[in-house]
TITOR-911980 format. One record per atom (N, C-alpha, C): atom name; residue number from 1; x negated, y, z negated; residue in one letter. Coordinates in nm, 3 decimals, padded with zeros to 5 digits. Last residue first. Layout:
R   a    k     east    north       up  r
R  CA  NUM        X        Y        Z  A
...
END
This chain:
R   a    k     east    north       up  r
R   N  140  -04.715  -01.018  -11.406  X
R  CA  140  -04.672  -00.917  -11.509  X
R   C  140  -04.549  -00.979  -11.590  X
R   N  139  -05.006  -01.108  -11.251  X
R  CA  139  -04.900  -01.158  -11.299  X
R   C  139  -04.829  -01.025  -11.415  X
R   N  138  -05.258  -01.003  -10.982  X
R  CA  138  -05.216  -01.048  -11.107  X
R   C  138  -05.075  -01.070  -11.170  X
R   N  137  -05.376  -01.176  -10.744  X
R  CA  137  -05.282  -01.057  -10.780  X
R   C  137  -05.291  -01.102  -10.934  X
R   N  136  -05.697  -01.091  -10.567  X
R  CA  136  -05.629  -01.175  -10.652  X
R   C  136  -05.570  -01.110  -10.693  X
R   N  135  -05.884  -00.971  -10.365  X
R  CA  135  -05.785  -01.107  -10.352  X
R   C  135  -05.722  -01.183  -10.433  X
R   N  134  -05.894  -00.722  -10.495  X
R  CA  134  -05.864  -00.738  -10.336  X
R   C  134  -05.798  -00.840  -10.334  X
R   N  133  -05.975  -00.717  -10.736  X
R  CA  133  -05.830  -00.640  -10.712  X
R   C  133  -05.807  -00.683  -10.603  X
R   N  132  -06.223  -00.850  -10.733  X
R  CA  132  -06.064  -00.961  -10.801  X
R   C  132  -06.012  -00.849  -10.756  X
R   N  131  -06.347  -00.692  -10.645  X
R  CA  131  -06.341  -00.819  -10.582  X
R   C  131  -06.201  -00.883  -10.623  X
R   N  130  -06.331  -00.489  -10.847  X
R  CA  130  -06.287  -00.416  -10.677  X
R   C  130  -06.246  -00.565  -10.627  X
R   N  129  -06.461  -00.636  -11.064  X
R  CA  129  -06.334  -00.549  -11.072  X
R   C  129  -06.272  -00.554  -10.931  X
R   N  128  -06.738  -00.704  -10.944  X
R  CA  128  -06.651  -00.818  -10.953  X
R   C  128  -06.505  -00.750  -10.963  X
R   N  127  -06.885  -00.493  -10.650  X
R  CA  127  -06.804  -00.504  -10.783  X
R   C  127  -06.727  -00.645  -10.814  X
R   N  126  -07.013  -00.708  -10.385  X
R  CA  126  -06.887  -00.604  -10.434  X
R   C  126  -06.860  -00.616  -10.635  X
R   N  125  -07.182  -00.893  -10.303  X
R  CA  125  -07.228  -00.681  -10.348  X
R   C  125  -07.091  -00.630  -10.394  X
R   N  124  -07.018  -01.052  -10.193  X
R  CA  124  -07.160  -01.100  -10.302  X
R   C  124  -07.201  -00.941  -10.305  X
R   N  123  -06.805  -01.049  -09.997  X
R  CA  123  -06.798  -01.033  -10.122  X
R   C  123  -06.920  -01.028  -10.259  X
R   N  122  -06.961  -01.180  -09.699  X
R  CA  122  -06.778  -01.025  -09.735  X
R   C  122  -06.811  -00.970  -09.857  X
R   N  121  -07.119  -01.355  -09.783  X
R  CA  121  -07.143  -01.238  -09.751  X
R   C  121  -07.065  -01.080  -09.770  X
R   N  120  -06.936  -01.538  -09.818  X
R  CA  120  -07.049  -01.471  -09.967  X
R   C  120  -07.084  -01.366  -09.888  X
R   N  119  -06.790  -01.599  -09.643  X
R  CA  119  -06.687  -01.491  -09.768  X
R   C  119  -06.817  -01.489  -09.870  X
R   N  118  -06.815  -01.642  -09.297  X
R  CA  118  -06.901  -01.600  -09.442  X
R   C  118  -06.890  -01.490  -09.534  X
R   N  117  -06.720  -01.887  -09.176  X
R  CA  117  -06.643  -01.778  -09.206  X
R   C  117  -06.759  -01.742  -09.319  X
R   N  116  -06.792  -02.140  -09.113  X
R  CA  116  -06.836  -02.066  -09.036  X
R   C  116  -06.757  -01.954  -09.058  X
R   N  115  -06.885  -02.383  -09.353  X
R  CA  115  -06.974  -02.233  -09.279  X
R   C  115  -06.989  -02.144  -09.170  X
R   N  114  -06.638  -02.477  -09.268  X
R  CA  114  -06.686  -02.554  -09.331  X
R   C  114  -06.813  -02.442  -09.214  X
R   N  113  -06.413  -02.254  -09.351  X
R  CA  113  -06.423  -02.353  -09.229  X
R   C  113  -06.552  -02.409  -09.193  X
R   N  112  -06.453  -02.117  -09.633  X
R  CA  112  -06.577  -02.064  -09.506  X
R   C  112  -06.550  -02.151  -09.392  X
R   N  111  -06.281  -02.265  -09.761  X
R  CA  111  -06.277  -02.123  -09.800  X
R   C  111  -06.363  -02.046  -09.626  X
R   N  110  -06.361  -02.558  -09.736  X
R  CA  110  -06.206  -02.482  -09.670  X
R   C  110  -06.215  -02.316  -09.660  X
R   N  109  -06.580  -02.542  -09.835  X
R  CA  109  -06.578  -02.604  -09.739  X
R   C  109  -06.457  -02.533  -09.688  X
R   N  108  -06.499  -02.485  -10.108  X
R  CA  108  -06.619  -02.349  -10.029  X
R   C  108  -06.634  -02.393  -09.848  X
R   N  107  -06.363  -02.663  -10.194  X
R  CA  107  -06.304  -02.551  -10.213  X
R   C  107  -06.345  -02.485  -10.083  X
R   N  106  -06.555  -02.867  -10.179  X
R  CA  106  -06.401  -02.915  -10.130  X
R   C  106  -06.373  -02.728  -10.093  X
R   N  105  -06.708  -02.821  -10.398  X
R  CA  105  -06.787  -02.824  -10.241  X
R   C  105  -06.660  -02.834  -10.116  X
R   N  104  -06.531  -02.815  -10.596  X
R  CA  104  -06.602  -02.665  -10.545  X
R   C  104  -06.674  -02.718  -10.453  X
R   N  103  -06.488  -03.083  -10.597  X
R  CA  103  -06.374  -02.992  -10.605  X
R   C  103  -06.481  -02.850  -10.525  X
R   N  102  -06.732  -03.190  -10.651  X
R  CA  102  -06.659  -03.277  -10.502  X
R   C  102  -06.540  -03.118  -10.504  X
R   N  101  -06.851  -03.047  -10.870  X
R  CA  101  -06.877  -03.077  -10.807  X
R   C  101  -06.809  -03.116  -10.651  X
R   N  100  -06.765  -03.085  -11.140  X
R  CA  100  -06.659  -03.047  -11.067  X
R   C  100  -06.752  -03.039  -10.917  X
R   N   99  -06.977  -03.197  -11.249  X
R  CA   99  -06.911  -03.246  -11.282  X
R   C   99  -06.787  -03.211  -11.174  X
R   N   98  -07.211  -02.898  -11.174  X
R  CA   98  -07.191  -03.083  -11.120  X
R   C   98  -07.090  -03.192  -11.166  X
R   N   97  -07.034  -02.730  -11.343  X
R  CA   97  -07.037  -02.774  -11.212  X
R   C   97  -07.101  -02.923  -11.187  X
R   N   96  -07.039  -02.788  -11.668  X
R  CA   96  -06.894  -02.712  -11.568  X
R   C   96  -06.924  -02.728  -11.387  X
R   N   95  -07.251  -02.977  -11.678  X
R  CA   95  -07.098  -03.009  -11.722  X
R   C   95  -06.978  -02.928  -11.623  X
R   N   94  -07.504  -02.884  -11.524  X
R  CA   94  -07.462  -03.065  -11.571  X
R   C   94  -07.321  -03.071  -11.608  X
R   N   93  -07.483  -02.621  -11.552  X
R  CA   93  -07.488  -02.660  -11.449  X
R   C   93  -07.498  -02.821  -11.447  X
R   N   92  -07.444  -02.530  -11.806  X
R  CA   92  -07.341  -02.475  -11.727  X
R   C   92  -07.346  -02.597  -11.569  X
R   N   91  -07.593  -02.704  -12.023  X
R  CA   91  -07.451  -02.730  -11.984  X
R   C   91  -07.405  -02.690  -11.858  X
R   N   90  -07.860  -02.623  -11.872  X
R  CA   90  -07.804  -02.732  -11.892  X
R   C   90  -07.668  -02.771  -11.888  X
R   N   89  -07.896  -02.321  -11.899  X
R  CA   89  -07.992  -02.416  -11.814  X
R   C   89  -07.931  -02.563  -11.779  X
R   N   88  -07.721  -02.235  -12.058  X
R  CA   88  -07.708  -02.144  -11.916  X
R   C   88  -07.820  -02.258  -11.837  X
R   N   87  -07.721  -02.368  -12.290  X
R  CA   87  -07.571  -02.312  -12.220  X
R   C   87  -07.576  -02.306  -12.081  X
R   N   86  -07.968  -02.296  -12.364  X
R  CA   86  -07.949  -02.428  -12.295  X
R   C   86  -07.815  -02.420  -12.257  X
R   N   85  -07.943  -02.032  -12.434  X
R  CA   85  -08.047  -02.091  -12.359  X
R   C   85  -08.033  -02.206  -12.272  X
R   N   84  -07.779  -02.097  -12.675  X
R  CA   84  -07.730  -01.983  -12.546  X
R   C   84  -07.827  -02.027  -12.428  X
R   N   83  -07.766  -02.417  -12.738  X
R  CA   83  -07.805  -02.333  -12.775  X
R   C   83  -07.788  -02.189  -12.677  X
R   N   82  -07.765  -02.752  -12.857  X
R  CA   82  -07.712  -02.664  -12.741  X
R   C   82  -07.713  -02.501  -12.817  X
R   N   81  -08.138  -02.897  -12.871  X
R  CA   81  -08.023  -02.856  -12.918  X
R   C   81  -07.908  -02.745  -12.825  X
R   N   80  -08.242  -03.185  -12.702  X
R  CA   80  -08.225  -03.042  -12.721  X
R   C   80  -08.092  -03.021  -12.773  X
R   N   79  -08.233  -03.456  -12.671  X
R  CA   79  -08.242  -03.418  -12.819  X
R   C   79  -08.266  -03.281  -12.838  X
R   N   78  -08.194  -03.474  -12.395  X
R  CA   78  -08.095  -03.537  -12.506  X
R   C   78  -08.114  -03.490  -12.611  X
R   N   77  -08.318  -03.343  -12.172  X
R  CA   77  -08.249  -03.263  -12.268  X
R   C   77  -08.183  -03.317  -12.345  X
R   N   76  -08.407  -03.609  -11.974  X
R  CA   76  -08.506  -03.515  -12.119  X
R   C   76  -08.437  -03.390  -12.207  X
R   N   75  -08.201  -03.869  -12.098  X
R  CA   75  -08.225  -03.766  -12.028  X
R   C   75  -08.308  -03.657  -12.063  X
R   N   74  -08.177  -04.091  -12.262  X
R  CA   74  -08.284  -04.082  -12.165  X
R   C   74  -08.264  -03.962  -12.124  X
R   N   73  -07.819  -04.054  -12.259  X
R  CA   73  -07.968  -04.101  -12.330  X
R   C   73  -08.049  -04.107  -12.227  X
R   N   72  -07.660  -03.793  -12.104  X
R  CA   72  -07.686  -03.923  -12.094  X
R   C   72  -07.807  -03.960  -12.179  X
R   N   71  -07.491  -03.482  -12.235  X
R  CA   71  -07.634  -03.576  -12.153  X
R   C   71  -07.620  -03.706  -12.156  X
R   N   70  -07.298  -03.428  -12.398  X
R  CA   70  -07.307  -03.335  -12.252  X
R   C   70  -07.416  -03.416  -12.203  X
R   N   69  -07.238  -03.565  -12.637  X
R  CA   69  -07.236  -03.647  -12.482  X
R   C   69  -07.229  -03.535  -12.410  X
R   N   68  -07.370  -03.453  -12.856  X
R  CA   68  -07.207  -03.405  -12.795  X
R   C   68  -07.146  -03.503  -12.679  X
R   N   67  -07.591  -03.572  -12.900  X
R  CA   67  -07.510  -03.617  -12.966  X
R   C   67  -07.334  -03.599  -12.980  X
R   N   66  -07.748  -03.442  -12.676  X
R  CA   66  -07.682  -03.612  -12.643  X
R   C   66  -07.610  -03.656  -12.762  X
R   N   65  -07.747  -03.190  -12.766  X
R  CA   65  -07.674  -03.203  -12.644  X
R   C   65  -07.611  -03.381  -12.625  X
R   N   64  -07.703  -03.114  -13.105  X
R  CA   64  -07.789  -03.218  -13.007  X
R   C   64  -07.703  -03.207  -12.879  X
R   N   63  -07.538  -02.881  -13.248  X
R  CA   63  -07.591  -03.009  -13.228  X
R   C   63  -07.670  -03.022  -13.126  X
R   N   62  -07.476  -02.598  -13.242  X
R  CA   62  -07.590  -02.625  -13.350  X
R   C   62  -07.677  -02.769  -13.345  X
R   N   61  -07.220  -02.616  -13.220  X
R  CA   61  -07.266  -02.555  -13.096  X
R   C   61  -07.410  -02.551  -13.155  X
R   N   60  -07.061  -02.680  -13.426  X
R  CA   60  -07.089  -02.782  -13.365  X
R   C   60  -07.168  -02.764  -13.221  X
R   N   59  -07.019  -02.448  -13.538  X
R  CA   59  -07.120  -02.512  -13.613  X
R   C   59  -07.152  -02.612  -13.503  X
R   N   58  -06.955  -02.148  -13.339  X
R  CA   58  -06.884  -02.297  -13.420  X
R   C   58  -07.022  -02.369  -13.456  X
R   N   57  -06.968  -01.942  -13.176  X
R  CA   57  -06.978  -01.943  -13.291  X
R   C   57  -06.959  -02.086  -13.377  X
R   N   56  -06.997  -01.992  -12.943  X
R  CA   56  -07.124  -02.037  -13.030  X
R   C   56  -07.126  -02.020  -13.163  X
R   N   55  -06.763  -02.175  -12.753  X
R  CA   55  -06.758  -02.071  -12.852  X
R   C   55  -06.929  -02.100  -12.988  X
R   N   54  -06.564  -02.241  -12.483  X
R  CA   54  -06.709  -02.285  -12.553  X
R   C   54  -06.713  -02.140  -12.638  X
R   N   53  -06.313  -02.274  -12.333  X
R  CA   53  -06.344  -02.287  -12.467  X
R   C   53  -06.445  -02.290  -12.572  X
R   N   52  -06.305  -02.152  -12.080  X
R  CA   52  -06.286  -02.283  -12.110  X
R   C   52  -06.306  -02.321  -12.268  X
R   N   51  -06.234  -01.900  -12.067  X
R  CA   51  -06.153  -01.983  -11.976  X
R   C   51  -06.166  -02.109  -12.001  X
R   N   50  -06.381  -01.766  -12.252  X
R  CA   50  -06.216  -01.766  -12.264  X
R   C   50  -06.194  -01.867  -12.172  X
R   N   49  -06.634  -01.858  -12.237  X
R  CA   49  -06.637  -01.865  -12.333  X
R   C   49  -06.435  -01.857  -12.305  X
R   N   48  -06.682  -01.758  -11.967  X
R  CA   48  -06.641  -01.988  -11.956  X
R   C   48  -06.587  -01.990  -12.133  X
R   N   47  -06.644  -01.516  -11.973  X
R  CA   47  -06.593  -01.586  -11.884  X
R   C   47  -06.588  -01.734  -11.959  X
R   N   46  -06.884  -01.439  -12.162  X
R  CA   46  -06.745  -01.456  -12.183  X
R   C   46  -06.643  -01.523  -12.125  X
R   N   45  -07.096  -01.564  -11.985  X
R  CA   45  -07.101  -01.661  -12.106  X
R   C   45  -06.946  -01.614  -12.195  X
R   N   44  -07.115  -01.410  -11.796  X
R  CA   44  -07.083  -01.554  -11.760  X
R   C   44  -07.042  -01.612  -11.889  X
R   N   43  -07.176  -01.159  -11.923  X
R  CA   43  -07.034  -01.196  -11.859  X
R   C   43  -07.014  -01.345  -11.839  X
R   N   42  -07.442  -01.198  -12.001  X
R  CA   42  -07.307  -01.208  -12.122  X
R   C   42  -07.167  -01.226  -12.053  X
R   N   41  -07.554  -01.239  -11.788  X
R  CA   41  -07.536  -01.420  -11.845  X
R   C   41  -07.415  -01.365  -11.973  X
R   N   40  -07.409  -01.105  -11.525  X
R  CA   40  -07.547  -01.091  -11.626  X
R   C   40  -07.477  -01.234  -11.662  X
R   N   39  -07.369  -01.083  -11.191  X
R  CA   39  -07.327  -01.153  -11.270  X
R   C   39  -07.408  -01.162  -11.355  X
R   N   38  -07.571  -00.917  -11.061  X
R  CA   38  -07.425  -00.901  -10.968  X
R   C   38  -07.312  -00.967  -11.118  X
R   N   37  -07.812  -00.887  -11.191  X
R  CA   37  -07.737  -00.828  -11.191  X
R   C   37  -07.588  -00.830  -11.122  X
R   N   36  -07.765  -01.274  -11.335  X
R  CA   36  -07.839  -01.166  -11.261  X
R   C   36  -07.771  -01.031  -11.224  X
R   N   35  -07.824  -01.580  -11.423  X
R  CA   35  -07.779  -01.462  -11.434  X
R   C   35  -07.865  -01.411  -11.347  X
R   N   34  -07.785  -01.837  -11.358  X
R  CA   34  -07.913  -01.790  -11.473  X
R   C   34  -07.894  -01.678  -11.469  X
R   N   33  -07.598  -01.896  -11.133  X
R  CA   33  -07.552  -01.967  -11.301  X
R   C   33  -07.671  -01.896  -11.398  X
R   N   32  -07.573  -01.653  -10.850  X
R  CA   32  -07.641  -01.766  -10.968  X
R   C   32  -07.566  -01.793  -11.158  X
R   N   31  -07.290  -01.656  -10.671  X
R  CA   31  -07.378  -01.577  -10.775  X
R   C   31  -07.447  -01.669  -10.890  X
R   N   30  -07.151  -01.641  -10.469  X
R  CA   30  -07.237  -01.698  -10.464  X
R   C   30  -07.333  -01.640  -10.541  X
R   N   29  -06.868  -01.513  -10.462  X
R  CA   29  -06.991  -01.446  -10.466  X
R   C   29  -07.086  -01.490  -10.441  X
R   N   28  -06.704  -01.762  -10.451  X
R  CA   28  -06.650  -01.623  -10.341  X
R   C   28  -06.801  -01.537  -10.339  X
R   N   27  -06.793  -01.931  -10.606  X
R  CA   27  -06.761  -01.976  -10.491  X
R   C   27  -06.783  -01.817  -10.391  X
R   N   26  -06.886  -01.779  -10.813  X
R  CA   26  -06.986  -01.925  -10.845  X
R   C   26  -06.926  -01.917  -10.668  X
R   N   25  -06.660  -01.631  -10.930  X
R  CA   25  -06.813  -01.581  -10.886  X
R   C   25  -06.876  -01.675  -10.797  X
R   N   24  -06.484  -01.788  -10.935  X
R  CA   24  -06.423  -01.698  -10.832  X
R   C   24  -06.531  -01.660  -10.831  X
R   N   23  -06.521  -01.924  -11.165  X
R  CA   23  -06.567  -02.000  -11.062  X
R   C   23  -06.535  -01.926  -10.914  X
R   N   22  -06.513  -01.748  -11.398  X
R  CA   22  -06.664  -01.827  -11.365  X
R   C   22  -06.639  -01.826  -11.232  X
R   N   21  -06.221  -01.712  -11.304  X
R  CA   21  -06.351  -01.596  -11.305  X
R   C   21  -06.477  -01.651  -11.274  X
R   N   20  -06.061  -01.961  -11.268  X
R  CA   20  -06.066  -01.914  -11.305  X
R   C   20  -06.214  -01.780  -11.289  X
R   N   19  -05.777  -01.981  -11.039  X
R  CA   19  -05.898  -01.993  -11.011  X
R   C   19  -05.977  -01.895  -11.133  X
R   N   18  -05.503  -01.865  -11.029  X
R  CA   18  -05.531  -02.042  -10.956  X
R   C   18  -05.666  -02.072  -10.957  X
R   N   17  -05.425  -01.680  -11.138  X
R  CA   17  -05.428  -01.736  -11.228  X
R   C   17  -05.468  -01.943  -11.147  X
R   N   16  -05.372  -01.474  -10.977  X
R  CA   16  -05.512  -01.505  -11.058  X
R   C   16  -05.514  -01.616  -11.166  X
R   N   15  -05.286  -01.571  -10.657  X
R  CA   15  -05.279  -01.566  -10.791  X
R   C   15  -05.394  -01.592  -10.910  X
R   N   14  -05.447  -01.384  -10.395  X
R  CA   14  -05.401  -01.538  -10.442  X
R   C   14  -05.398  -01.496  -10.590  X
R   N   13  -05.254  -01.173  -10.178  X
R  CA   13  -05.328  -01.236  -10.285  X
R   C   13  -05.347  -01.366  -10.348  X
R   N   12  -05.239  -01.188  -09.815  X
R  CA   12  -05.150  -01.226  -09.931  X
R   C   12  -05.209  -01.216  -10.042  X
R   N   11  -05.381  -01.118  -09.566  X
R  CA   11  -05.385  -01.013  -09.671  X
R   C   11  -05.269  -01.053  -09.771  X
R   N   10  -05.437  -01.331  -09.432  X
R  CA   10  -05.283  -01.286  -09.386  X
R   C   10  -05.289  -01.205  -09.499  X
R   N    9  -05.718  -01.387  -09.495  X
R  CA    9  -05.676  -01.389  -09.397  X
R   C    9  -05.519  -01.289  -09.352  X
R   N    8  -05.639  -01.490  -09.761  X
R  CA    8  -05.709  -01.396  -09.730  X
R   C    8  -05.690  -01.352  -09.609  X
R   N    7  -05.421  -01.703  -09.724  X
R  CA    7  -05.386  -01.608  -09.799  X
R   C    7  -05.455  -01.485  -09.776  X
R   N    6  -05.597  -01.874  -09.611  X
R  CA    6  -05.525  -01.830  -09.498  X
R   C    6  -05.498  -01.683  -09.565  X
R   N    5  -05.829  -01.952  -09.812  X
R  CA    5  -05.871  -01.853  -09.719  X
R   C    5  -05.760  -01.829  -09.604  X
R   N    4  -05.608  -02.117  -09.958  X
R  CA    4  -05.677  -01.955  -09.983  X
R   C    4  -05.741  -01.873  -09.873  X
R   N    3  -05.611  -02.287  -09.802  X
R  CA    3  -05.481  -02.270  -09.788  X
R   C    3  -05.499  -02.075  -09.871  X
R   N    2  -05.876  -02.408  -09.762  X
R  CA    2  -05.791  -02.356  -09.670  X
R   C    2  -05.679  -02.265  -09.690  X
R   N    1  -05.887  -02.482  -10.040  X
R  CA    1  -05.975  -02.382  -09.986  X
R   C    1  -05.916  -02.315  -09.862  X
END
């Protein structure tokens, strides 16, 4: 987190390729996981759909959340099915973050010198396009 927010800082880019989209919203924007205009749920749901692999088209996106192990038994979403709905209520926020969890509180801690630089503010209205051109380079 530090070592990005120097990059920002000393107007270096950081490579786009060290952080994927979901999570350049989720940290730099502070943009809800249930959507909303800064971030709708079809962008979120292309985003994790290329960066991490979830694809509804597949039969196996039809199962049981506790029969994928995204839940623990007992949990009251075990016998929900995973579904676009439950993508955005359940997985996103039980698998892709609270799981990464210690990493993105690690990140946002270094990114803001642990709240006292405020990059949601800098960045949470900006175009996501304009946002990634500023601090992220891309590769050719």
């Amino acid at each position: 987190g530090r070592l990005m927010l120097r990059s920002l800082l000393s107007k270096n880019p950081i490579s786009n390729t060290a952080m994927p989209s979901f999570y350049r919203n989720i940290i730099f924007r502070a943009c809800d996981l249930k959507g909303s205009h800064l971030y709708p749920r079809e962008k979120i749901y292309d985003d994790v759909k290329k960066e991490m692999g979830f694809d509804f088209d597949k039969d196996w996106m039809k199962c049981k959340l506790g029969d994928l192990g995204l839940v623990e038994d007992g949990d009251d979403c075990y016998n929900k099915k995973l579904t676009k709905e439950t993508f955005f209520t359940v997985l996103l926020q039980k698998q892709v973050v609270n799981e990464r969890s210690i990493a993105l509180s690690a990140l946002s801690i270094g990114l803001t010198l642990e709240s006292r630089v405020d990059i949601h503010g800098m960045f949470q209205f900006m175009p996501e396009e304009a946002f990634s051109k500023i601090i992220f380079a891309t590769t050719r």
